[in-house]
NUVOMI-584581 format. One record per residue: z, x, y of N, C-alpha, C in turn. Coordinates in pm, whole numbers. Example, Ala and Ser with C-alpha at 12.3 -4.5 7.8 and 13.67 -1.06 7.14 Angstrom:
% residues 2
<node n_pz="780" n_px="1319" n_py="-569" ca_pz="780" ca_px="1230" ca_py="-450" c_pz="780" c_px="1320" c_py="-330"/>
<node n_pz="708" n_px="1285" n_py="-225" ca_pz="714" ca_px="1367" ca_py="-106" c_pz="787" c_px="1290" c_py="3"/>
***
This chain:
% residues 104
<node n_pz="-1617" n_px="-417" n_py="375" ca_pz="-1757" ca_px="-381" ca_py="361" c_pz="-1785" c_px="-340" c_py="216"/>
<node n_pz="-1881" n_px="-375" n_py="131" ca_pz="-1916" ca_px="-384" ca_py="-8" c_pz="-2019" c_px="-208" c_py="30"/>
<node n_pz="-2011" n_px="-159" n_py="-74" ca_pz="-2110" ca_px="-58" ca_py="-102" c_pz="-2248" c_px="-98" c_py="-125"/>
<node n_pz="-2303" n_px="-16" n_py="-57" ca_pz="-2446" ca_px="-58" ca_py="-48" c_pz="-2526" c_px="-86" c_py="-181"/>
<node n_pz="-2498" n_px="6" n_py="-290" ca_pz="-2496" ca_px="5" ca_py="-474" c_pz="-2454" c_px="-125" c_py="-531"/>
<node n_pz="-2367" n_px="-180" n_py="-427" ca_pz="-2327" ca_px="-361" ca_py="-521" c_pz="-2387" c_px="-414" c_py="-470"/>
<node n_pz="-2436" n_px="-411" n_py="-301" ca_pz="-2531" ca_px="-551" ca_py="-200" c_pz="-2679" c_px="-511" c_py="-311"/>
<node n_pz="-2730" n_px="-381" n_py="-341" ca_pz="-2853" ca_px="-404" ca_py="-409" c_pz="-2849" c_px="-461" c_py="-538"/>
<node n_pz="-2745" n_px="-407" n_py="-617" ca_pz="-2742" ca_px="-471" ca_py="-785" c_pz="-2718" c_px="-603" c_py="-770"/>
<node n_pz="-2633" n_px="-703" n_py="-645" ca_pz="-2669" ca_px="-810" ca_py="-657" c_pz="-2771" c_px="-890" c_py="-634"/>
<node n_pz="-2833" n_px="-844" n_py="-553" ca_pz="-3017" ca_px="-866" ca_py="-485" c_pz="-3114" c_px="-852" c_py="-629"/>
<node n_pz="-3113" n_px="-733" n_py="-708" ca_pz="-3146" ca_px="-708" ca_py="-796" c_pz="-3206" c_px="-789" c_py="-893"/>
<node n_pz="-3042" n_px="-831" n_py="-959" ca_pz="-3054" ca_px="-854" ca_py="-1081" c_pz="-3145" c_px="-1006" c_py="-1094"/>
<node n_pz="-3107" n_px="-1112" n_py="-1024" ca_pz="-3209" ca_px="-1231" ca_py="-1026" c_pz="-3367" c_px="-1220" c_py="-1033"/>
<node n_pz="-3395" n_px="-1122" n_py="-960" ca_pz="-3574" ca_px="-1114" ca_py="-990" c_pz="-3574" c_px="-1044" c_py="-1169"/>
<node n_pz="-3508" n_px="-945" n_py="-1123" ca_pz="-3461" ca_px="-880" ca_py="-1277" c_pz="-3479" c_px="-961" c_py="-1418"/>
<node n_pz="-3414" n_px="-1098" n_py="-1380" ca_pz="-3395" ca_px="-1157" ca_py="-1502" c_pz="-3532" c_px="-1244" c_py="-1527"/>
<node n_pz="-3582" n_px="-1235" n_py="-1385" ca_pz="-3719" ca_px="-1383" ca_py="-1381" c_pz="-3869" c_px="-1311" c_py="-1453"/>
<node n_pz="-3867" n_px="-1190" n_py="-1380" ca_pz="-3936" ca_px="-1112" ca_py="-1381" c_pz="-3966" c_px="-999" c_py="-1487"/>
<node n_pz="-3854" n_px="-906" n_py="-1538" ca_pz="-3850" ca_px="-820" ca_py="-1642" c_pz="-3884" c_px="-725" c_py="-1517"/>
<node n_pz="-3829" n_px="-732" n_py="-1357" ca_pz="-3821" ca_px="-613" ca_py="-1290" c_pz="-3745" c_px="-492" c_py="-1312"/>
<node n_pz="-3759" n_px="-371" n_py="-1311" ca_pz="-3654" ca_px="-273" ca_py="-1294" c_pz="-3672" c_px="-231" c_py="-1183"/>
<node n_pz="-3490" n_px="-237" n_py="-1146" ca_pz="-3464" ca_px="-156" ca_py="-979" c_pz="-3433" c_px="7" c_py="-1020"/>
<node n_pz="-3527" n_px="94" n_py="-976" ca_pz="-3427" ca_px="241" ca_py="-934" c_pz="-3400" c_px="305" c_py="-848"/>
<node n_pz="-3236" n_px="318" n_py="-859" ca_pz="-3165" ca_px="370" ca_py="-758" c_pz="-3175" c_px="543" c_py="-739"/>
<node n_pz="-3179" n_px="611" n_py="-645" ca_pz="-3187" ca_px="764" ca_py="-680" c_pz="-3078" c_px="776" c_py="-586"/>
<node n_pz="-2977" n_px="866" n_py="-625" ca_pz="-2861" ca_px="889" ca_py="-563" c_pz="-2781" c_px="1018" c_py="-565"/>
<node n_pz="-2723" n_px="1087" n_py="-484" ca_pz="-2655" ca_px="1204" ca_py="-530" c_pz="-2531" c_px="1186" c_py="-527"/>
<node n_pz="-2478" n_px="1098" n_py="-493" ca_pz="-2363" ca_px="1054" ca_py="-425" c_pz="-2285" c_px="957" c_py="-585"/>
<node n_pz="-2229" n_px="1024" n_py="-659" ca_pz="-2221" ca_px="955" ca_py="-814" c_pz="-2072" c_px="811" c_py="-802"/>
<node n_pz="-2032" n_px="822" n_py="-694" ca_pz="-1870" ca_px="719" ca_py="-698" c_pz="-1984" c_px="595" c_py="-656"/>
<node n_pz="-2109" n_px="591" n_py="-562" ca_pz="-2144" ca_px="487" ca_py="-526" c_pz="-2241" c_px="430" c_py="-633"/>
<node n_pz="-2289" n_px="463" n_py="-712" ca_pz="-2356" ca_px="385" ca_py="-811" c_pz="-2338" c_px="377" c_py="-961"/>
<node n_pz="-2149" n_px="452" n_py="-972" ca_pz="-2095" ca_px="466" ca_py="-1115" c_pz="-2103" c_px="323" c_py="-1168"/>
<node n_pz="-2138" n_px="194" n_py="-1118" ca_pz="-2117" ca_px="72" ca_py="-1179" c_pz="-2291" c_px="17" c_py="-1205"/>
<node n_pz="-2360" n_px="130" n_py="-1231" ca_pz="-2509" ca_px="124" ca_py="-1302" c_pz="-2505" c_px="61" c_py="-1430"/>
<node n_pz="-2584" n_px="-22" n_py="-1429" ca_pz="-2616" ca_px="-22" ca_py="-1614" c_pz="-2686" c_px="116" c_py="-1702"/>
<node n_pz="-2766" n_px="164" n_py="-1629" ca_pz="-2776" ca_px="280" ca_py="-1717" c_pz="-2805" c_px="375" c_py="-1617"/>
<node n_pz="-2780" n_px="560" n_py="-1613" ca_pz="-2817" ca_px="619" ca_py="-1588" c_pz="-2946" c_px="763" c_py="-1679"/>
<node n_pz="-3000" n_px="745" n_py="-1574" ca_pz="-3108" ca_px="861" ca_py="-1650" c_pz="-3083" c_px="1035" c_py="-1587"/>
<node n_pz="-3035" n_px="1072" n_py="-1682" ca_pz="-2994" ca_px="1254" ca_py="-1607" c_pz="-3132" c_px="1333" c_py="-1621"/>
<node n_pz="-3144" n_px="1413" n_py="-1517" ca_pz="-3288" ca_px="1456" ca_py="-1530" c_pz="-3219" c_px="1622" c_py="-1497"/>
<node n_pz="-3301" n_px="1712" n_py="-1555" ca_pz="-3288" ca_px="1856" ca_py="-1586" c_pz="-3459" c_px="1900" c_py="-1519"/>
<node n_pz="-3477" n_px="2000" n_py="-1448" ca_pz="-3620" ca_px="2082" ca_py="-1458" c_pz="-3734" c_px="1949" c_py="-1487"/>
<node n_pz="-3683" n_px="1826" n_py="-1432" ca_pz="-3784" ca_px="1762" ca_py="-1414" c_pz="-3824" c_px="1645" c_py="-1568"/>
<node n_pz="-3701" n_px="1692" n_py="-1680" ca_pz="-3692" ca_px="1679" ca_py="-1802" c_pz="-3594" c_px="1541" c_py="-1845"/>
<node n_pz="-3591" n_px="1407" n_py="-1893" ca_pz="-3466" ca_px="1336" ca_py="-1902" c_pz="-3432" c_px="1394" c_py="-2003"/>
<node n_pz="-3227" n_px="1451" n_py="-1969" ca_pz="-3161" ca_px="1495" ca_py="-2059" c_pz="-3025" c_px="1393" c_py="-2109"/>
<node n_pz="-3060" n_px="1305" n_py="-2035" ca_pz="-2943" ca_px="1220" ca_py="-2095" c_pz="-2932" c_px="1037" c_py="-2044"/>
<node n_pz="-2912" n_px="956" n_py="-2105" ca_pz="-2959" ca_px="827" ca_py="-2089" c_pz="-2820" c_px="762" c_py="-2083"/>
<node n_pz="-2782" n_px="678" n_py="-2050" ca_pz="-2684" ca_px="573" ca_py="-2058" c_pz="-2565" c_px="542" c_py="-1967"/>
<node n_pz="-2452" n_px="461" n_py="-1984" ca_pz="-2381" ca_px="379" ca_py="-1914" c_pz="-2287" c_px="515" c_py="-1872"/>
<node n_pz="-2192" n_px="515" n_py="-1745" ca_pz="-2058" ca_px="568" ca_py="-1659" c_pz="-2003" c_px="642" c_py="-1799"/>
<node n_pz="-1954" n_px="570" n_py="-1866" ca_pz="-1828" ca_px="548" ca_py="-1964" c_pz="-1884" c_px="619" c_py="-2076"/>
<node n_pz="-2014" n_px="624" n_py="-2146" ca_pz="-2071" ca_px="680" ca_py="-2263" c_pz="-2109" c_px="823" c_py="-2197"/>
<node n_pz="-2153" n_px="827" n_py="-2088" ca_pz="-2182" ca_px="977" ca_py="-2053" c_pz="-2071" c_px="1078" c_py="-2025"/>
<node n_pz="-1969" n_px="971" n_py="-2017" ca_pz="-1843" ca_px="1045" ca_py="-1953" c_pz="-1726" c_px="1151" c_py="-2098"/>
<node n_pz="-1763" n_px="1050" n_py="-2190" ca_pz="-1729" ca_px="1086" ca_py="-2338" c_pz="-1850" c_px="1161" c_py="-2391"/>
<node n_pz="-1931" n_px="1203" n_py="-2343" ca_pz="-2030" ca_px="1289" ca_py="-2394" c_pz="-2015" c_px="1404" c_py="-2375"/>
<node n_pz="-1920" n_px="1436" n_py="-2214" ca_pz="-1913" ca_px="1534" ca_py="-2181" c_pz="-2060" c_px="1668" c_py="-2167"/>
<node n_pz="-2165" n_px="1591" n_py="-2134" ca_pz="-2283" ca_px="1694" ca_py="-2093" c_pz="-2301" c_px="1691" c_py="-1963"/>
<node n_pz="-2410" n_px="1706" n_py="-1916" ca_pz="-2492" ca_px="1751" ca_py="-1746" c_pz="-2412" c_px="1612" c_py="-1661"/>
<node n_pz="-2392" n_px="1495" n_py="-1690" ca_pz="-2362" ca_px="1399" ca_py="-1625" c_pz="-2243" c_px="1393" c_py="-1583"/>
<node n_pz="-2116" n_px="1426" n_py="-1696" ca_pz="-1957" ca_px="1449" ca_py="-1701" c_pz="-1978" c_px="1557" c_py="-1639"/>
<node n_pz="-2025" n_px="1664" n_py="-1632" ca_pz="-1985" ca_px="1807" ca_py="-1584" c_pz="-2016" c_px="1758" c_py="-1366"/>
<node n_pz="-2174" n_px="1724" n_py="-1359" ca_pz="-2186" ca_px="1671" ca_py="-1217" c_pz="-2077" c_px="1607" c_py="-1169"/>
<node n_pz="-2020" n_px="1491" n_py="-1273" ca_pz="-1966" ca_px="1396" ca_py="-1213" c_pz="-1821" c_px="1413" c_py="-1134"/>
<node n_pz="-1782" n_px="1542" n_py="-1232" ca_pz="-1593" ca_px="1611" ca_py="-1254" c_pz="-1659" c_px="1709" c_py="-1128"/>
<node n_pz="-1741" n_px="1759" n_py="-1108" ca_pz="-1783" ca_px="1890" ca_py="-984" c_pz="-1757" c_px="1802" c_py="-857"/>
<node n_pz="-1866" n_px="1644" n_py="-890" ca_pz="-1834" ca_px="1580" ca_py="-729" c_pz="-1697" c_px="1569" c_py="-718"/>
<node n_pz="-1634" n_px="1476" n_py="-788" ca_pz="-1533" ca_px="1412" ca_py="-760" c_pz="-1410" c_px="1516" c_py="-757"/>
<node n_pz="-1402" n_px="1630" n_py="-789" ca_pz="-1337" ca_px="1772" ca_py="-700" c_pz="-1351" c_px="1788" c_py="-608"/>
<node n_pz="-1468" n_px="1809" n_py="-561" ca_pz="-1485" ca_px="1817" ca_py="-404" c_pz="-1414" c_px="1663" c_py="-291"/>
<node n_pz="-1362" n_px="1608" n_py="-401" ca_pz="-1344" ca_px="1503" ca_py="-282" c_pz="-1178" c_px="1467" c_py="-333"/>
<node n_pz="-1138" n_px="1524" n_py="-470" ca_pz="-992" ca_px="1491" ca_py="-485" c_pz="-933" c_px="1626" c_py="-537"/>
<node n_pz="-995" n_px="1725" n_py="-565" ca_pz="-901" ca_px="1880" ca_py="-648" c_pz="-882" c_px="1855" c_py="-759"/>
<node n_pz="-858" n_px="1729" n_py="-829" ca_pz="-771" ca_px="1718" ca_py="-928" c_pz="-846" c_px="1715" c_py="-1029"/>
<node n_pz="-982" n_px="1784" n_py="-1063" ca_pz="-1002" ca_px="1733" ca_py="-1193" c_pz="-1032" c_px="1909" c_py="-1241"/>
<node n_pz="-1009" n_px="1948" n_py="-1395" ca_pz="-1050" ca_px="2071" ca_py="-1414" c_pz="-1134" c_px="2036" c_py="-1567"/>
<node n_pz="-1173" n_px="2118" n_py="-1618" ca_pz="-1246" ca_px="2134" ca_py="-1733" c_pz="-1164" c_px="2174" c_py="-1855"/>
<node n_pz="-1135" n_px="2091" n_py="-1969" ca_pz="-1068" ca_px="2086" ca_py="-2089" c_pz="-1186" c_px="2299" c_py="-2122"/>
<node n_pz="-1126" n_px="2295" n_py="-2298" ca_pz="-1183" ca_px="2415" ca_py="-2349" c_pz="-1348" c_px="2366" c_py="-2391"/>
<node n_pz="-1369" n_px="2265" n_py="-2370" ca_pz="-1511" ca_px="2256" ca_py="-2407" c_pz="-1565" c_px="2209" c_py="-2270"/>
<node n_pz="-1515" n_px="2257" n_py="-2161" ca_pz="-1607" ca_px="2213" ca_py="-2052" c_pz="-1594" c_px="2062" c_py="-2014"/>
<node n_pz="-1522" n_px="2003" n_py="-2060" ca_pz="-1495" ca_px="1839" ca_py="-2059" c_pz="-1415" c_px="1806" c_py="-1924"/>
<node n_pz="-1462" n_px="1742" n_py="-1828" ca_pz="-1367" ca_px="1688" ca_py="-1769" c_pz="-1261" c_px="1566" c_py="-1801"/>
<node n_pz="-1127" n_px="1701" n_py="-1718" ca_pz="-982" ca_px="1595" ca_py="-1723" c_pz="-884" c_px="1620" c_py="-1618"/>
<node n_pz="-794" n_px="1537" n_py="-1599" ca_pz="-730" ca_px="1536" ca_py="-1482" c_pz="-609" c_px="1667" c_py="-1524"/>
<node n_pz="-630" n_px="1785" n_py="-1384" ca_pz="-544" ca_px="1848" ca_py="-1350" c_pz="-389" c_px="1828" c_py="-1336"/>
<node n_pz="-260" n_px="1877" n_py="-1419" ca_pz="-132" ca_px="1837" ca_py="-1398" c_pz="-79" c_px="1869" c_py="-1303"/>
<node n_pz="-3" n_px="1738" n_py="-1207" ca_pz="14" ca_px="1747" ca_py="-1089" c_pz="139" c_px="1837" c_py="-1024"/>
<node n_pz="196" n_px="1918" n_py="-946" ca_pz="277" ca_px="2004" ca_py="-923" c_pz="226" c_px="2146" c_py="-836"/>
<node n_pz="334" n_px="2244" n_py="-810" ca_pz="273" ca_px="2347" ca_py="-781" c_pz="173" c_px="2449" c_py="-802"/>
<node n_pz="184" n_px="2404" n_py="-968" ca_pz="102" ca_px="2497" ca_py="-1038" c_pz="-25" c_px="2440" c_py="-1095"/>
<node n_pz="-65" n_px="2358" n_py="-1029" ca_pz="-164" ca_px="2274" ca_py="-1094" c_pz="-306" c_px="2343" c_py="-987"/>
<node n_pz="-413" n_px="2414" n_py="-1080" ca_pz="-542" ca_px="2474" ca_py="-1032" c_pz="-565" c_px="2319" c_py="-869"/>
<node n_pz="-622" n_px="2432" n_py="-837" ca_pz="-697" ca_px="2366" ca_py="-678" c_pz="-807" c_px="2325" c_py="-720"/>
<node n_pz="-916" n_px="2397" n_py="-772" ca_pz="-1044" ca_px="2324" ca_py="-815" c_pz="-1086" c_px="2383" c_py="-985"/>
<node n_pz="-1222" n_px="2278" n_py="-974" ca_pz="-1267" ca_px="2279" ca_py="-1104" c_pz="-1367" c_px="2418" c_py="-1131"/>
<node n_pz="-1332" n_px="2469" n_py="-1265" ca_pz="-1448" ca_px="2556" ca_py="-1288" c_pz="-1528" c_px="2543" c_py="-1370"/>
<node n_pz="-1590" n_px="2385" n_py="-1365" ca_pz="-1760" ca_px="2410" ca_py="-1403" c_pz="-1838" c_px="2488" c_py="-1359"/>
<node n_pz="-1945" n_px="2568" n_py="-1459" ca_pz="-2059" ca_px="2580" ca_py="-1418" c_pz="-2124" c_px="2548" c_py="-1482"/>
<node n_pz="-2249" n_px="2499" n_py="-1429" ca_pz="-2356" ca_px="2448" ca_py="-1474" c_pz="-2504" c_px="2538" c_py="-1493"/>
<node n_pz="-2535" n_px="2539" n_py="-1648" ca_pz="-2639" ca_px="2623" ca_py="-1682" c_pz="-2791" c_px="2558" c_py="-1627"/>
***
């Protein structure tokens, strides 16, 4: 079974290209639509951050911080470098249980 995020981006993109349509997806759920062409991060109603999985992820702002919070809740393994950056937890006894982002 394909994720519902690939059956639409493939539906999508053909009118997309005929048309100059844009599809938007609204999602909370960040593993099912990490293969976006772009994301828009929204703050207090405010866009705080624009672009692709991979550029937001090296940005380490509101998007990397959400993204390292979900994907804890569903694997433990990720914690926050000294600048708040998510990175993968070293594996063993002594390796933290969860992440301590917080988010301002």
């Amino acid at each position: 079974m394909r994720p519902v995020f690939t059956w639409y981006r493939e539906r999508a993109r053909e009118p997309a290209g005929r048309t100059g349509a844009v599809t938007v997806v609204v999602s909370y759920r960040f593993s099912s639509v990490v293969d976006a062409d772009r994301f828009l991060v929204m703050h207090r109603g405010e866009p705080v951050e624009s672009g692709g999985h991979d550029g937001l992820m090296a940005l380490g702002g509101r998007y990397a911080k959400l993204y390292a919070v979900q994907a804890d809740a569903y694997t433990g393994l990720l914690v926050g470098d000294a600048q708040g950056r998510p990175e993968r937890a070293p594996l063993g006894p002594t390796a933290p249980g969860r992440s301590k982002h917080v988010l301002q």
